[in-house]
C-alpha positions in Angstrom: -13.5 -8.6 7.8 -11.6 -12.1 8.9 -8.7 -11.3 6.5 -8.1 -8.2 8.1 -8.6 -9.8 11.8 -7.0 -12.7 10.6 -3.5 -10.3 9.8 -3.7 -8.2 12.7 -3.3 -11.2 15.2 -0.4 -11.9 13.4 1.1 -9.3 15.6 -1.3 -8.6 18.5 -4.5 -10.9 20.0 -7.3 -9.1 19.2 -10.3 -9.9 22.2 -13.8 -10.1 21.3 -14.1 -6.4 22.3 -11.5 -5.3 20.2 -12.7 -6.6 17.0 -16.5 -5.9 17.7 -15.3 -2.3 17.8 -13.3 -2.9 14.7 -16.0 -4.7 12.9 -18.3 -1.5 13.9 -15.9 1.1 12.5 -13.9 -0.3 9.7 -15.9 -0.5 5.6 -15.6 -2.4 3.0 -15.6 -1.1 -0.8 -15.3 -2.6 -3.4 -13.5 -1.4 -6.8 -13.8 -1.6 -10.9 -10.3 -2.0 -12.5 -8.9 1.1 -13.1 -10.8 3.0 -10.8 -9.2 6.2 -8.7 -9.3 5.3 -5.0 -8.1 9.0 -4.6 -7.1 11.7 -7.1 -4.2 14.5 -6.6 -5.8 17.6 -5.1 -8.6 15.4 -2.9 -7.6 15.3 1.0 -7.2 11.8 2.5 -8.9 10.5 5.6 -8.8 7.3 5.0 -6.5 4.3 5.4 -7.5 1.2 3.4 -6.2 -2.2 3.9 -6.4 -4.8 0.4 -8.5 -7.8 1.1 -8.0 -8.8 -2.6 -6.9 -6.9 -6.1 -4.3 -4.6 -6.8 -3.7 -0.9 -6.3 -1.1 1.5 -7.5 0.6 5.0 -5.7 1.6 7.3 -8.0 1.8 11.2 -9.1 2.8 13.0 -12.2 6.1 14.6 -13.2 6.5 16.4 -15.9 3.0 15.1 -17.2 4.5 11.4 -16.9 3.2 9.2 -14.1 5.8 7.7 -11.5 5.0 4.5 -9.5 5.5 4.6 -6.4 4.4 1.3 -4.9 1.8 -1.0 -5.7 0.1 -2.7 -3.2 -1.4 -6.3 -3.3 -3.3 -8.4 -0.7 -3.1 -8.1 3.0 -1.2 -4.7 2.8 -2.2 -1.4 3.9 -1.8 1.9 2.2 -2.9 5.6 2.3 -1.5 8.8 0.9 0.7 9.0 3.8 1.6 12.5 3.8 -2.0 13.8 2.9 -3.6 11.6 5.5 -1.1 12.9 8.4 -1.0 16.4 7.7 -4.5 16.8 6.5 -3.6 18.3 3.3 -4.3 17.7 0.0 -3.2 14.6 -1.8 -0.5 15.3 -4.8 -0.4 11.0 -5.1 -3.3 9.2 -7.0 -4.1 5.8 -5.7 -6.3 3.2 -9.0 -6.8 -0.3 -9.2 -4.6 -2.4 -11.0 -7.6 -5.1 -11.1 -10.9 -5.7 -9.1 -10.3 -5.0 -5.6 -12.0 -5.3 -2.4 -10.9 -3.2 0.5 -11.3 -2.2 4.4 -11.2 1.3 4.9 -10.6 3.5 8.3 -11.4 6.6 8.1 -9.5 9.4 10.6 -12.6 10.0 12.9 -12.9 5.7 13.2 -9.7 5.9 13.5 -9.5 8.1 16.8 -12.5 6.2 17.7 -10.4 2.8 17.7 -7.0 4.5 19.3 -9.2 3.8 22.5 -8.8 0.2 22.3 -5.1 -0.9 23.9 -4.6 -3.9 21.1 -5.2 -1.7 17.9 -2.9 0.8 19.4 -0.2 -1.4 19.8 -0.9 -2.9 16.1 -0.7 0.1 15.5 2.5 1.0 16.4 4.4 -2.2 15.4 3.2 -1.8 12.0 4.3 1.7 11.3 7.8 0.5 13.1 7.4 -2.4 10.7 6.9 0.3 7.7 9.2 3.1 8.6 11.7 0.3 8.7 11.0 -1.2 5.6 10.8 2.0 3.9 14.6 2.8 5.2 15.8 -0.3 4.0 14.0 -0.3 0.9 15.6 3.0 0.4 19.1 2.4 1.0 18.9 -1.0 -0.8 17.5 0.5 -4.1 20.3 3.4 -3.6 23.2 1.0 -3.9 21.6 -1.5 -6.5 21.9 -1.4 -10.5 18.6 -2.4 -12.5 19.3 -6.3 -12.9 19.9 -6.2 -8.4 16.6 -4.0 -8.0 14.0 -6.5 -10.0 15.9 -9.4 -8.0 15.3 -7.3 -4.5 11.9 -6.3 -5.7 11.1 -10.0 -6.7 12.0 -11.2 -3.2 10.1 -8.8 -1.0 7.1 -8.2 -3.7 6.7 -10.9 -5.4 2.9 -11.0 -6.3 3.7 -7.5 -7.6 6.5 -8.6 -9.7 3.6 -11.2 -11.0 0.2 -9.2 -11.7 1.7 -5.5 -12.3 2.3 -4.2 -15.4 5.8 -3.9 -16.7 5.5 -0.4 -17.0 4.7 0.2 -13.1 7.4 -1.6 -11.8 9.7 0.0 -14.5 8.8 3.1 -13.0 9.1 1.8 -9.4 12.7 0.6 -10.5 13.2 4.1 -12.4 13.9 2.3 -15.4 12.8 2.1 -19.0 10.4 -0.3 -19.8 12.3 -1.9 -22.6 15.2 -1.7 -20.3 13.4 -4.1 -17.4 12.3 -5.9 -20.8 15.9 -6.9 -21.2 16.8 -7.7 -17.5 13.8 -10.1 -17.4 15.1 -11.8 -20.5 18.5 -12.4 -19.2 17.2 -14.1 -15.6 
Protein backbone atom coordinates (compact mmCIF):
# COMPACT_ATOMS: atom_id res chain seq x y z
CA UNK A 1 0.00 0.00 0.00
CA UNK A 2 3.27 2.47 0.35
CA UNK A 3 3.75 2.55 -3.48
CA UNK A 4 0.48 3.77 -3.90
CA UNK A 5 0.78 6.32 -0.85
CA UNK A 6 4.10 6.86 -1.89
CA UNK A 7 2.65 8.27 -5.60
CA UNK A 8 -0.17 10.05 -4.41
CA UNK A 9 1.94 12.58 -2.29
CA UNK A 10 3.60 13.15 -5.24
CA UNK A 11 0.81 15.50 -5.89
CA UNK A 12 -1.10 16.02 -2.60
CA UNK A 13 0.06 15.35 1.39
CA UNK A 14 -1.88 12.61 2.42
CA UNK A 15 -2.53 12.99 6.63
CA UNK A 16 -2.61 10.07 8.82
CA UNK A 17 -6.46 10.16 8.43
CA UNK A 18 -6.47 10.16 4.89
CA UNK A 19 -4.49 7.18 4.28
CA UNK A 20 -5.96 5.03 7.27
CA UNK A 21 -9.11 5.52 5.30
CA UNK A 22 -7.35 4.60 2.15
CA UNK A 23 -5.52 1.68 3.69
CA UNK A 24 -9.22 0.55 4.94
CA UNK A 25 -10.89 0.75 1.53
CA UNK A 26 -8.40 0.12 -1.18
CA UNK A 27 -7.39 -4.21 -2.09
CA UNK A 28 -4.70 -5.66 -3.29
CA UNK A 29 -4.84 -8.68 -5.95
CA UNK A 30 -2.55 -10.25 -7.31
CA UNK A 31 -2.41 -11.72 -11.06
CA UNK A 32 -1.06 -14.94 -13.21
CA UNK A 33 0.34 -13.78 -16.60
CA UNK A 34 -2.18 -13.65 -18.96
CA UNK A 35 -4.97 -13.50 -16.79
CA UNK A 36 -8.26 -11.21 -17.74
CA UNK A 37 -8.60 -8.46 -15.15
CA UNK A 38 -12.00 -7.84 -16.99
CA UNK A 39 -13.60 -9.36 -20.06
CA UNK A 40 -15.91 -7.35 -22.73
CA UNK A 41 -19.58 -7.67 -21.68
CA UNK A 42 -18.62 -7.60 -17.60
CA UNK A 43 -19.44 -4.03 -15.99
CA UNK A 44 -16.58 -2.28 -14.25
CA UNK A 45 -16.49 -0.91 -10.77
CA UNK A 46 -13.38 -0.90 -10.15
CA UNK A 47 -10.23 1.25 -10.66
CA UNK A 48 -6.87 -0.55 -10.12
CA UNK A 49 -3.62 1.19 -9.72
CA UNK A 50 -0.22 -1.33 -10.86
CA UNK A 51 2.08 -1.81 -7.96
CA UNK A 52 4.20 -4.09 -10.20
CA UNK A 53 3.62 -6.22 -13.66
CA UNK A 54 2.13 -5.26 -16.77
CA UNK A 55 -1.47 -4.99 -18.04
CA UNK A 56 -2.90 -4.43 -21.50
CA UNK A 57 -6.42 -2.42 -22.78
CA UNK A 58 -7.75 -3.76 -25.61
CA UNK A 59 -11.06 -4.95 -27.62
CA UNK A 60 -11.69 -6.77 -30.73
CA UNK A 61 -12.40 -5.49 -34.34
CA UNK A 62 -13.25 -7.50 -36.79
CA UNK A 63 -12.12 -10.61 -34.61
CA UNK A 64 -8.53 -8.92 -34.37
CA UNK A 65 -7.48 -7.43 -31.04
CA UNK A 66 -6.42 -3.70 -30.89
CA UNK A 67 -4.11 -2.36 -28.09
CA UNK A 68 -5.07 0.31 -26.64
CA UNK A 69 -2.57 1.10 -23.95
CA UNK A 70 -0.60 -0.91 -21.68
CA UNK A 71 -0.03 0.00 -18.48
CA UNK A 72 3.14 -0.57 -16.28
CA UNK A 73 3.99 0.36 -12.67
CA UNK A 74 2.66 3.22 -10.68
CA UNK A 75 -0.17 3.94 -13.27
CA UNK A 76 -3.73 3.67 -12.96
CA UNK A 77 -6.32 2.24 -15.25
CA UNK A 78 -10.00 1.17 -15.60
CA UNK A 79 -12.36 0.66 -18.49
CA UNK A 80 -13.03 4.25 -18.37
CA UNK A 81 -16.16 4.38 -20.16
CA UNK A 82 -17.74 1.19 -18.50
CA UNK A 83 -16.66 2.31 -15.04
CA UNK A 84 -18.35 6.07 -15.57
CA UNK A 85 -21.39 5.10 -17.18
CA UNK A 86 -22.05 1.94 -15.46
CA UNK A 87 -22.34 -0.02 -18.49
CA UNK A 88 -20.91 -2.94 -19.79
CA UNK A 89 -17.27 -3.17 -20.70
CA UNK A 90 -16.61 -3.70 -24.71
CA UNK A 91 -12.48 -3.41 -23.58
CA UNK A 92 -10.65 -6.44 -22.01
CA UNK A 93 -8.00 -5.67 -19.55
CA UNK A 94 -4.97 -9.19 -19.05
CA UNK A 95 -1.71 -9.25 -17.71
CA UNK A 96 1.22 -8.93 -19.78
CA UNK A 97 3.27 -10.60 -16.72
CA UNK A 98 2.73 -11.22 -12.98
CA UNK A 99 1.10 -8.34 -11.50
CA UNK A 100 0.16 -6.98 -8.25
CA UNK A 101 -2.41 -4.37 -8.00
CA UNK A 102 -4.60 -1.88 -5.66
CA UNK A 103 -8.02 -1.77 -6.54
CA UNK A 104 -11.03 0.88 -5.67
CA UNK A 105 -13.99 -0.18 -6.19
CA UNK A 106 -17.08 2.49 -6.96
CA UNK A 107 -18.82 2.14 -3.51
CA UNK A 108 -14.93 2.66 -1.75
CA UNK A 109 -14.70 5.00 -3.92
CA UNK A 110 -17.72 7.30 -2.88
CA UNK A 111 -16.65 6.25 0.47
CA UNK A 112 -13.14 7.99 0.03
CA UNK A 113 -14.70 11.25 -2.01
CA UNK A 114 -15.26 12.28 1.72
CA UNK A 115 -11.74 12.85 2.46
CA UNK A 116 -10.62 16.60 0.98
CA UNK A 117 -6.84 15.20 -0.09
CA UNK A 118 -8.13 12.15 -2.21
CA UNK A 119 -10.53 14.48 -3.86
CA UNK A 120 -8.17 16.80 -4.87
CA UNK A 121 -5.73 13.78 -6.10
CA UNK A 122 -8.39 13.05 -7.59
CA UNK A 123 -8.97 15.74 -9.70
CA UNK A 124 -5.30 16.64 -10.67
CA UNK A 125 -4.84 13.26 -11.94
CA UNK A 126 -7.83 13.05 -14.25
CA UNK A 127 -6.64 16.84 -15.40
CA UNK A 128 -3.23 15.16 -15.66
CA UNK A 129 -5.03 12.20 -17.89
CA UNK A 130 -7.47 14.17 -19.94
CA UNK A 131 -4.52 16.18 -20.88
CA UNK A 132 -2.31 13.54 -21.68
CA UNK A 133 -4.81 11.73 -23.57
CA UNK A 134 -5.36 15.12 -25.86
CA UNK A 135 -1.89 15.41 -26.51
CA UNK A 136 -1.21 11.99 -27.01
CA UNK A 137 -3.92 12.15 -29.51
CA UNK A 138 -3.05 15.02 -31.50
CA UNK A 139 0.66 13.98 -31.38
CA UNK A 140 0.10 10.42 -32.83
CA UNK A 141 -2.34 12.31 -35.48
CA UNK A 142 0.47 14.20 -37.06
CA UNK A 143 3.30 11.57 -36.67
CA UNK A 144 4.42 8.81 -39.30
CA UNK A 145 5.43 5.24 -37.76
CA UNK A 146 9.30 5.86 -37.24
CA UNK A 147 7.99 9.54 -35.04
CA UNK A 148 5.28 7.47 -33.03
CA UNK A 149 7.78 4.55 -31.56
CA UNK A 150 10.27 7.69 -30.86
CA UNK A 151 7.13 9.58 -28.95
CA UNK A 152 5.98 6.36 -27.52
CA UNK A 153 9.67 5.55 -26.34
CA UNK A 154 9.94 8.95 -24.53
CA UNK A 155 6.69 8.99 -22.53
CA UNK A 156 6.37 4.94 -22.14
CA UNK A 157 9.43 3.75 -22.02
CA UNK A 158 9.13 0.61 -19.76
CA UNK A 159 6.35 -0.31 -22.27
CA UNK A 160 8.47 0.13 -25.15
CA UNK A 161 10.88 -2.43 -23.07
CA UNK A 162 8.61 -5.47 -21.60
CA UNK A 163 5.53 -5.35 -24.17
CA UNK A 164 5.30 -7.42 -26.91
CA UNK A 165 5.98 -6.17 -30.38
CA UNK A 166 2.74 -6.97 -31.42
CA UNK A 167 0.98 -4.67 -28.72
CA UNK A 168 2.72 -1.71 -29.34
CA UNK A 169 2.33 -2.36 -33.11
CA UNK A 170 -1.20 -2.24 -32.53
CA UNK A 171 -0.99 0.82 -30.21
CA UNK A 172 1.06 2.50 -33.17
CA UNK A 173 -1.61 1.01 -35.74
CA UNK A 174 1.10 -0.55 -37.49
CA UNK A 175 2.17 -3.97 -38.77
CA UNK A 176 4.32 -5.86 -36.71
CA UNK A 177 6.93 -6.44 -39.29
CA UNK A 178 6.56 -2.89 -40.17
CA UNK A 179 7.60 -1.60 -36.31
CA UNK A 180 10.17 -4.71 -36.95
CA UNK A 181 11.82 -2.51 -39.52
CA UNK A 182 11.59 0.91 -37.75
CA UNK A 183 13.35 -0.69 -34.71
CA UNK A 184 16.09 -1.87 -36.99
CA UNK A 185 16.83 1.38 -38.50
CA UNK A 186 17.12 3.40 -34.89
Amino acid sequence: MQQLIDYINQYVRLNEEAISELCKLAEQDLWNKNEFILEAGQRCNKIWFVKSGMVRKFHLFNGKEITTWIHCENEFFTSVSAYFHKSLSNEIIQTCEPTETICITRENSILLSKVPQIVTFTNILMGEQFAGIDQNTKEFNMMNAREKYKYLQKIAPEMIKRAKLGYIASIMGITQETLSRIRKRL
